[in-house]
C-alpha positions as CSV (number, residue, x, y, z in Angstrom):
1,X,-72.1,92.8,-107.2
2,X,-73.0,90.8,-104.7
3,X,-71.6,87.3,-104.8
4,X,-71.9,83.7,-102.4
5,X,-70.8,80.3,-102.3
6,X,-72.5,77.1,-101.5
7,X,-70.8,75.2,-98.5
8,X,-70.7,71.5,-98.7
9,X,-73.8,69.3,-97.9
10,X,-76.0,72.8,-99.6
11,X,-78.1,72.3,-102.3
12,X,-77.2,73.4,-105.9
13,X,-80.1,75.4,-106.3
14,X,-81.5,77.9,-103.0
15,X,-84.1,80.7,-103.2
16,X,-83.0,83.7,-100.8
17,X,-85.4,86.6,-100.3
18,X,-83.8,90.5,-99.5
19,X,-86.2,92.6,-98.4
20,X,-85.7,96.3,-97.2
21,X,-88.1,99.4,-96.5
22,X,-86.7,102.3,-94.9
23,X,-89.1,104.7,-96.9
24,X,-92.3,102.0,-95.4
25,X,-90.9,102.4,-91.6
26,X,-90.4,106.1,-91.8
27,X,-93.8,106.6,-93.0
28,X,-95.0,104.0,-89.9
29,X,-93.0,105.7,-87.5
30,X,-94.0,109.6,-88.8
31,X,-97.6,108.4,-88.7
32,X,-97.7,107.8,-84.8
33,X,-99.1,111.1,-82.5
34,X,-97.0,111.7,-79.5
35,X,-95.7,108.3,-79.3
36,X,-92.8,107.4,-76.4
37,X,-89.8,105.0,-77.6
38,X,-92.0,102.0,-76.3
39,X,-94.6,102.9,-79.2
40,X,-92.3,103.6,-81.8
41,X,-90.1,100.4,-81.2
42,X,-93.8,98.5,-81.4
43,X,-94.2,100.5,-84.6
44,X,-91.0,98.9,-86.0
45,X,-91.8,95.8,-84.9
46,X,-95.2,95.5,-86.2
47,X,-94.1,97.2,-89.7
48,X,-91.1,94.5,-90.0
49,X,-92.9,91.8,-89.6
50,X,-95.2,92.5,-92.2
51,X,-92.6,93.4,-95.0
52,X,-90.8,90.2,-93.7
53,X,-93.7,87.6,-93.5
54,X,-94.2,89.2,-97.5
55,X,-91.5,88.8,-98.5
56,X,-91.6,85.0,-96.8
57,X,-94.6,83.9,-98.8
58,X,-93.3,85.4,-102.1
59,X,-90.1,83.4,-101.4
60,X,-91.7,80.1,-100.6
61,X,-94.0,80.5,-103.4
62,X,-91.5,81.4,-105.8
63,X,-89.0,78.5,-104.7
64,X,-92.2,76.1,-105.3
65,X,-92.9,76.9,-108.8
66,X,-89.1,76.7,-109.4
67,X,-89.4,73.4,-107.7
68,X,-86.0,75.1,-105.7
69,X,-85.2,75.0,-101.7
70,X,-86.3,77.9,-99.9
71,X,-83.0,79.8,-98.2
72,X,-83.0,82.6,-95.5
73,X,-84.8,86.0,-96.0
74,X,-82.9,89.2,-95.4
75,X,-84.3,92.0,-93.7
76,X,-81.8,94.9,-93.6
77,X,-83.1,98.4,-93.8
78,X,-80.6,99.5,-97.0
79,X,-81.1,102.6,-98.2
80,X,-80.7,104.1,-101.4
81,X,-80.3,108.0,-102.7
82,X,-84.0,108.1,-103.3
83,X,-86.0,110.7,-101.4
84,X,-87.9,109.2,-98.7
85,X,-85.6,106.0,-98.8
86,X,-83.5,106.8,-95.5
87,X,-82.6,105.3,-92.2
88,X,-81.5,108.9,-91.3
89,X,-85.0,110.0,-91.6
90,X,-86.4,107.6,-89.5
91,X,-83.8,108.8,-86.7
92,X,-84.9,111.8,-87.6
93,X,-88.7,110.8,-87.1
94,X,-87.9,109.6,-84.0
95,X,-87.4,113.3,-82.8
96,X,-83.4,114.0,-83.1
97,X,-83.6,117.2,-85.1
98,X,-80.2,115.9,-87.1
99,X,-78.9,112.4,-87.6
100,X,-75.5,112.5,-85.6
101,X,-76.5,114.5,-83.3
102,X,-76.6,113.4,-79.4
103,X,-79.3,110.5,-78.9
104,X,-78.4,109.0,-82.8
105,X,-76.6,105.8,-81.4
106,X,-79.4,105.4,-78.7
107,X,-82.2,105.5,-81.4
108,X,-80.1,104.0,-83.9
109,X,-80.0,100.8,-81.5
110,X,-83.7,100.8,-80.8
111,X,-83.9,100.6,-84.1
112,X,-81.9,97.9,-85.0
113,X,-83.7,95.9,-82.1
114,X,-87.1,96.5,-83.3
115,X,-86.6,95.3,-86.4
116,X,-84.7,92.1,-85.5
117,X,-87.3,91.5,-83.3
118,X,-90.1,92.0,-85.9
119,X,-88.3,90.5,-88.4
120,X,-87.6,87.0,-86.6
121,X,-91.4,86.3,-85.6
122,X,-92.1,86.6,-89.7
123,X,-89.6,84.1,-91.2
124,X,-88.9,80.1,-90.3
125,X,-85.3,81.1,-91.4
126,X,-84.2,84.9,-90.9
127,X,-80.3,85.4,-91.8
128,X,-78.2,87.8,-93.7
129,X,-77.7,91.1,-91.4
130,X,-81.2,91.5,-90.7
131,X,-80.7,95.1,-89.2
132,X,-80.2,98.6,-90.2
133,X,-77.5,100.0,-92.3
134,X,-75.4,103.5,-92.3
135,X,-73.9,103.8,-95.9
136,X,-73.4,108.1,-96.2
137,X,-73.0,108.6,-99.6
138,X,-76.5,105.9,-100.1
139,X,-79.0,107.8,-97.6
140,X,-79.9,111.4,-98.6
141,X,-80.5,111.7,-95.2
142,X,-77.1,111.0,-94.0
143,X,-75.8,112.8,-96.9
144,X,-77.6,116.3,-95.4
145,X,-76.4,115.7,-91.9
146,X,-72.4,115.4,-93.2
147,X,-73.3,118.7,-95.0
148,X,-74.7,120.8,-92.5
149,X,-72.6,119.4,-89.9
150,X,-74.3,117.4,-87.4
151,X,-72.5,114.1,-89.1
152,X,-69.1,113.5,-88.3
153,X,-66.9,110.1,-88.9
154,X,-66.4,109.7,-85.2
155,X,-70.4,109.8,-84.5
156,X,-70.3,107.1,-87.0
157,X,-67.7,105.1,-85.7
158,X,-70.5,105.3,-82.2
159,X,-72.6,104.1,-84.1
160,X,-71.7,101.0,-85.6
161,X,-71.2,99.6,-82.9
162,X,-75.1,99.2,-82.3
163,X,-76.3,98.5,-86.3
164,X,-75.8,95.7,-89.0
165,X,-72.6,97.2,-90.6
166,X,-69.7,99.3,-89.6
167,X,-68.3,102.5,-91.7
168,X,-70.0,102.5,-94.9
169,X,-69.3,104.2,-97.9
170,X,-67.3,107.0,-96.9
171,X,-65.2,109.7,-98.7
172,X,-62.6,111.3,-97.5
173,X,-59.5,114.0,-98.6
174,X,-57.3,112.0,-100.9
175,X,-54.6,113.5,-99.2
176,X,-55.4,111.6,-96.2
177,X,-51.8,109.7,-94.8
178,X,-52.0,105.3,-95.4
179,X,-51.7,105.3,-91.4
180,X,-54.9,107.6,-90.7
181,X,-57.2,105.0,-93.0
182,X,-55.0,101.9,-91.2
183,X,-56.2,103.2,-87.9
184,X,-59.4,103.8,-88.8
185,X,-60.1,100.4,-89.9
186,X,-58.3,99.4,-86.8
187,X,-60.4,101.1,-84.5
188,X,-63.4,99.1,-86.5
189,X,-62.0,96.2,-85.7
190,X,-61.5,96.7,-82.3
191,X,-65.5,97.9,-82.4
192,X,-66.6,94.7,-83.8
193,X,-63.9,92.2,-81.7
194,X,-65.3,93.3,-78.3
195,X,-68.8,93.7,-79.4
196,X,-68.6,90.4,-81.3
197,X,-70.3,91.2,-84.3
198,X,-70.2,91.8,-87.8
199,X,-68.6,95.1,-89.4
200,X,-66.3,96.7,-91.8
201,X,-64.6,99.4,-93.6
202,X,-65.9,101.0,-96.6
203,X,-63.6,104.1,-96.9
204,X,-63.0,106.1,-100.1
205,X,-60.0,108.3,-100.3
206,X,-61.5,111.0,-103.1
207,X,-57.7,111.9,-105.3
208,X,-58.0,115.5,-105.7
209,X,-60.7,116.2,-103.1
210,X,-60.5,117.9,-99.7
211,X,-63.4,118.5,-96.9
212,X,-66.6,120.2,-98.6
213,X,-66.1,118.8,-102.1
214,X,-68.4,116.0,-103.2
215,X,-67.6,113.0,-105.4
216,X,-70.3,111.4,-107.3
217,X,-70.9,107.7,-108.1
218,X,-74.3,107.8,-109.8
219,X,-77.1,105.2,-109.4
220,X,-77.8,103.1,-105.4
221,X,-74.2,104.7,-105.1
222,X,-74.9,108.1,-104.7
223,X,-73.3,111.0,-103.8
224,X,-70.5,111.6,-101.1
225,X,-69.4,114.6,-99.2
226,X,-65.8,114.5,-98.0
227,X,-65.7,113.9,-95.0
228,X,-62.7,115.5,-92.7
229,X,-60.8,112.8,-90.5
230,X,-58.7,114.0,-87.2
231,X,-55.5,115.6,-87.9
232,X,-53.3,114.1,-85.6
233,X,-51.0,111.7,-86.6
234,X,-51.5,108.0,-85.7
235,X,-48.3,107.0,-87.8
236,X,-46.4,105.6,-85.0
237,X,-49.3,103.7,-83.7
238,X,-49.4,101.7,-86.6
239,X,-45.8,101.7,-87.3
240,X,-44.9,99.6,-84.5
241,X,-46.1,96.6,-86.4
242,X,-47.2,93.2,-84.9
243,X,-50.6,92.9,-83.4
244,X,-53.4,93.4,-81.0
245,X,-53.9,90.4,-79.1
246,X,-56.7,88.7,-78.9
247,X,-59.4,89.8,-76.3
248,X,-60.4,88.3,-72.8
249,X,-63.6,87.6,-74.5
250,X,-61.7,84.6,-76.0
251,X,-61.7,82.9,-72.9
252,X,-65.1,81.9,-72.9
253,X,-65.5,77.9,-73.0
């Protein structure tokens, strides 16, 4: 479950609003004739700002009758199992014939964009992530593209550097070595400490499983193929112990 704290000086009692509609911008977006990026990013745009400005006045309305502060409002495009419900298939809509195919992190970045962008004219307070999420085993649309193949853990690892998240819900052969998942999240890391930004490691070695088997989690969880992972070793690497040190970026004041 989802969980928060109150830092000091907050009050004890905040209304926050969520809102997310993958299935609502893949209809926008699949609705447009012939459009060019331009046109489909204004289609985001104008279709995020009117699920955020709802959810806005529900939120201010709701923390009035519960005589309450009003928050943030999150706008993150989360989906769930449920057909229609994918940030795939809005990649998809776009024109790429397969997420993960060449061109996903380019769309996948317009798309993140458009909805910030839409999103932020709606609200007095926008926070949260506010963007566009990847989980594989919660988007049926990222759960095809892993099965026939387009899909692969490095094309994911492109493209969080561009969304809200990083790698999300994964499964991959329980036999996979401590050091392979280490450097995996290390190469995460590294995404989100020179990009300067949020991300993270949701990686699920499946006991028993290997590449082509499926694991299933029931309900927003859904369902995830196993995933292969590179077979060379990165032991060593990780072996050597001590640590990466901090990035030029540091030196910024």
């Amino acid at each position: 479950m989802a969980g928060a704290f109150h830092g000091i000086g907050e009050p004890e009692c905040t209304i926050n609003v969520g809102v997310s509609g993958p299935g609502v911008v893949n209809s926008a977006v699949r609705s447009l004739e012939d459009p060019t990026l331009g046109d489909i990013s204004e289609c985001i745009k104008k279709t995020s700002f009117k699920i955020t400005r709802m959810g806005e006045v529900i939120g201010r309305e709701v923390a009035k009758r519960l005589d309450a502060n009003f928050g943030v409002l999150d706008l993150s495009l989360a989906p769930t199992p449920a057909i229609g419900d994918s940030v795939a298939a809005i990649l998809e809509a776009m024109g790429l014939e397969s997420c993960g195919t060449h061109g996903t992190t380019a769309a996948l970045a317009l798309l993140n964009d458009a909805v910030k962008k839409g999103g932020a004219m709606a609200s007095s307070s926008v926070g949260g992530l506010s963007g566009a999420f990847i989980p594989v085993s919660e988007d049926a649309g990222m759960i095809r593209a892993v099965r026939r193949g387009s899909l692969s853990l490095e094309k994911l690892e492109a493209m969080t550097s561009v969304c809200s998240v990083g790698l999300d819900m994964i499964a991959v052969p329980g036999k996979t070595p401590a050091s392979t998942i280490s450097a995996i999240i290390a190469d995460e890391m590294a995404i989100g400490m020179v990009n300067k930004k949020t991300t993270a490691v949701r990686l699920i070695p499946a006991p028993g499983k290997d590449v082509g088997d499926t694991v299933e989690f029931g309900g927003l969880l859904g369902t995830a193929p196993v995933m292969p992972v590179n077979e060379y070793s990165s032991e060593k690497f990780i072996a050597r112990g001590g640590r990466i040190p901090a990035p030029i970026q540091a030196l910024t004041n």
